[in-house]
C-alpha positions in Angstrom: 25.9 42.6 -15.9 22.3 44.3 -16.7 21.3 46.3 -13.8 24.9 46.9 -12.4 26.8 50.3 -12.0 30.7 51.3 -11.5 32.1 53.1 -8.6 35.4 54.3 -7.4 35.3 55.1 -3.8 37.8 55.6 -1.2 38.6 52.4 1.1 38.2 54.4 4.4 34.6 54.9 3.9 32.4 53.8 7.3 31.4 50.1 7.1 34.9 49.4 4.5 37.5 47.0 6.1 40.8 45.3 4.2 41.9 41.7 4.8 45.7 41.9 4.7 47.5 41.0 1.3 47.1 37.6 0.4 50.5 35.6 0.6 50.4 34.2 -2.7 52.1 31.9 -4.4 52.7 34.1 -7.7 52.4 37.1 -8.9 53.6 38.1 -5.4 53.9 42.3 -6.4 49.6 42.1 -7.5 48.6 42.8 -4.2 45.3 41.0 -3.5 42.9 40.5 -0.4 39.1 40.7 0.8 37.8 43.3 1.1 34.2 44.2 3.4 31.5 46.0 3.0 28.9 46.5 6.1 26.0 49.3 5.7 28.6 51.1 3.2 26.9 54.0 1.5 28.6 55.1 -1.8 28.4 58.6 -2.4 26.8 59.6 -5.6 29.7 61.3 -7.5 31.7 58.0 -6.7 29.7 56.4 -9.5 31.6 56.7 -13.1 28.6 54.6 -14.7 24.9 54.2 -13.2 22.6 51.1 -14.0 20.5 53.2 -16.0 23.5 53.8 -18.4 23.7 50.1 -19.5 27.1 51.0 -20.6 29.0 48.2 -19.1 26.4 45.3 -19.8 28.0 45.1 -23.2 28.5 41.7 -25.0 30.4 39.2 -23.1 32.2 37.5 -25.6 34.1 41.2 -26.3 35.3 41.4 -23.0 36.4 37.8 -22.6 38.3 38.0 -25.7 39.6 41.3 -25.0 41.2 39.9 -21.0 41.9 36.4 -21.8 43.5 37.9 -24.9 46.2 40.2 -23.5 46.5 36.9 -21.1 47.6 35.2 -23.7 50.2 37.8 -24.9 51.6 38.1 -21.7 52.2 34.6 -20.6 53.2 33.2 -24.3 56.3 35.7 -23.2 57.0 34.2 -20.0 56.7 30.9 -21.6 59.5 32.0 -23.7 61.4 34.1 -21.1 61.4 30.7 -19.2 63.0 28.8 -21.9 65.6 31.0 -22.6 66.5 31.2 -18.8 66.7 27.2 -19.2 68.6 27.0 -22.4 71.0 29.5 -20.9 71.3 27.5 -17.9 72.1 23.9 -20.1 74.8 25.9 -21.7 76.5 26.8 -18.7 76.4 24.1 -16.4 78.8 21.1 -16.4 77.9 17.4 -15.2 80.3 14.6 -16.3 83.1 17.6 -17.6 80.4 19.2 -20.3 77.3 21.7 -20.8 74.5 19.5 -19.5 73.1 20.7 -23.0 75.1 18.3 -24.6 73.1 15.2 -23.2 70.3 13.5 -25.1 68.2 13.6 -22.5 68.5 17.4 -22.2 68.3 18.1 -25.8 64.8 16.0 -26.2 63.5 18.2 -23.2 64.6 21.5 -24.5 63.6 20.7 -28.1 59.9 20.2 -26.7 59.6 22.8 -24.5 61.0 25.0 -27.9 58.1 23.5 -29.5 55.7 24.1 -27.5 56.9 27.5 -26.7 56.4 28.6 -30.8 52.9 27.0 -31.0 52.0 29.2 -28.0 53.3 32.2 -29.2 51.9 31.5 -32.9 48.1 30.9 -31.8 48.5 34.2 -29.0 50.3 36.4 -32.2 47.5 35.0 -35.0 44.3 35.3 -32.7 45.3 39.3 -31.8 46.1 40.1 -35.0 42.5 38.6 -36.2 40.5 40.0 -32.4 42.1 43.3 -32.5 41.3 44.6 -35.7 37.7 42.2 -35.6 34.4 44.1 -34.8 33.4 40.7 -33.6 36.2 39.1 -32.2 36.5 35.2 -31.4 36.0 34.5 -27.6 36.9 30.8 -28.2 39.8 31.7 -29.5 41.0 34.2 -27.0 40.2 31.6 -24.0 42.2 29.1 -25.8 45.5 31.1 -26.7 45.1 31.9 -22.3 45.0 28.6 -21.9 47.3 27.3 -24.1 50.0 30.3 -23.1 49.2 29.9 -19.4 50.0 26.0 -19.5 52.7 26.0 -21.6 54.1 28.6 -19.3 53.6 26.4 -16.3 54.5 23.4 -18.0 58.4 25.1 -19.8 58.7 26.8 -16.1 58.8 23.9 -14.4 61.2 22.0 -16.5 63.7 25.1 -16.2 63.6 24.6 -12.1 64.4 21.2 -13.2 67.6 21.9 -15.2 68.3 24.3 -12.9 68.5 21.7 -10.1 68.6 22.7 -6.5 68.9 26.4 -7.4 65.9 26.5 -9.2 63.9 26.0 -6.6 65.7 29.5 -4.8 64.3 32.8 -5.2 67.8 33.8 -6.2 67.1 32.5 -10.0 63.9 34.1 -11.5 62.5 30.9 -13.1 61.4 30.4 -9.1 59.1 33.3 -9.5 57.9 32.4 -13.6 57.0 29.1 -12.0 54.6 30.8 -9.6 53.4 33.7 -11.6 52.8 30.8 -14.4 50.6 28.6 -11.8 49.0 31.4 -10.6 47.7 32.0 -14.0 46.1 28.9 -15.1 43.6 30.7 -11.8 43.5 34.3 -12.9 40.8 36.1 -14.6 38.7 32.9 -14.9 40.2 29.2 -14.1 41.3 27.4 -17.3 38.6 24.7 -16.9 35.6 27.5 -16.3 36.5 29.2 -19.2 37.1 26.8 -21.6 33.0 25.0 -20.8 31.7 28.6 -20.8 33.7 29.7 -24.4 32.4 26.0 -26.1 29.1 27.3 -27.0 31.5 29.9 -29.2 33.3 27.4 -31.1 32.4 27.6 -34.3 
C-alpha cells in the first residue's frame, strides 16, 4: 500500500462511467459492478488520506485479520441459520407417513452438519475473543475461521436445499439465497485458496 492515498469522490465526475450491477449469484442486495476511469481528475478536498500521510500502509496482517475476521463471524451464523432452517424442515415434512427426521439417513446428515456447524462457530467465537483484544492479532487464524465458516456455510447450505427437495431450490425458501450468499463467500474479500498461501508464512 506505500505510496497510495484515499478518496471519496462523486461518480459523475468527467471521465467516470458505471457498468450496470453485476447479476450475481449471491449476495444479490451488495450491489457490485466496474467501474471506469478515463483522464479522471480527483479534486483535492476529495482526498481523506494523501500518500505522504502513510496512514493506510499499516501492517497487513491487522487488516486481514480484522476483514476475514468479521467474515468469519458473519458466515459461522449463516452456517447455523442454515441448519436450523434444515432441521425445521426434517421435522415437518412427512415421507412414508413420518418426519423425514426420523430416518437414519437423515439423522447421520443432520448430526454432521451440527458438528460441523459448532466447530465453525467455536474457532470464529475463540479467534475474536483472542484478535480483538490482541495488539497483534493472528492473521492465520482469522483467514482460517473465514475459511472454515465460509465452507461449512456452503457445505450445511447445500444439504438443507437437499432436505428441502424441490422447494429448496425456489426462491420462496431462504436456504435458496444462504446457498448463494454462502458460495459467494468462499470469493469475497480474498478467494479461500489466495488467502490461505498468502496467511501460511503466519502460521506459527
Amino acid at each position: 500500500m506505500k505510496g497510495q492515498g484515499l478518496a471519496i469522490i462523486r461518480l459523475d465526475l468527467p471521465g467516470i462511467t458505471r457498468s450496470k450491477p453485476l447479476d450475481k449469484v449471491g449476495q444479490r442486495p451488495l450491489n457490485q459492478g466496474e467501474i471506469f476511469f478515463e483522464d479522471v481528475r480527483i479534486p483535492k478536498e476529495s482526498m481523506v488520506f494523501t500518500p505522504d500521510m502513510g496512514i493506510i500502509e499499516g501492517n497487513r496482517e491487522t487488516k486481514i485479520s480484522q476483514v476475514n475476521g468479521g467474515m468469519a463471524l458473519v458466515f459461522a451464523g449463516l452456517a447455523k441459520a442454515a441448519y436450523d432452517e434444515a432441521f425445521s424442515c426434517a421435522s415437518e415434512r412427512i415421507q412414508d407417513g413420518v418426519p423425514i427426521n426420523e430416518h437414519q439417513n437423515i439423522k447421520l446428515k443432520l448430526f454432521r452438519r451440527f458438528n460441523q456447524v459448532e466447530a465453525a462457530r467455536a474457532a470464529a467465537r475463540r479467534m475474536t475473543l483472542f484478535n480483538y483484544g490482541s495488539l497483534t492479532p493472528s492473521g492465520a487464524h482469522a483467514v482460517a475461521c473465514k475459511c472454515l465458516s465460509t465452507e461449512t456455510a456452503f457445505q450445511v447450505a447445500s444439504e438443507a436445499i437437499q432436505i428441502h427437495g424441490g422447494n429448496g431450490l425456489t426462491r420462496e425458501y431462504s436456504v435458496e439465497k444462504m446457498f448463494g450468499d454462502a458460495r459467494t463467500s468462499m470469493n469475497a474479500d480474498g478467494v479461500n485458496e489466495s488467502l490461505m498461501l498468502g496467511a501460511f508464512d503466519w502460521l506459527k
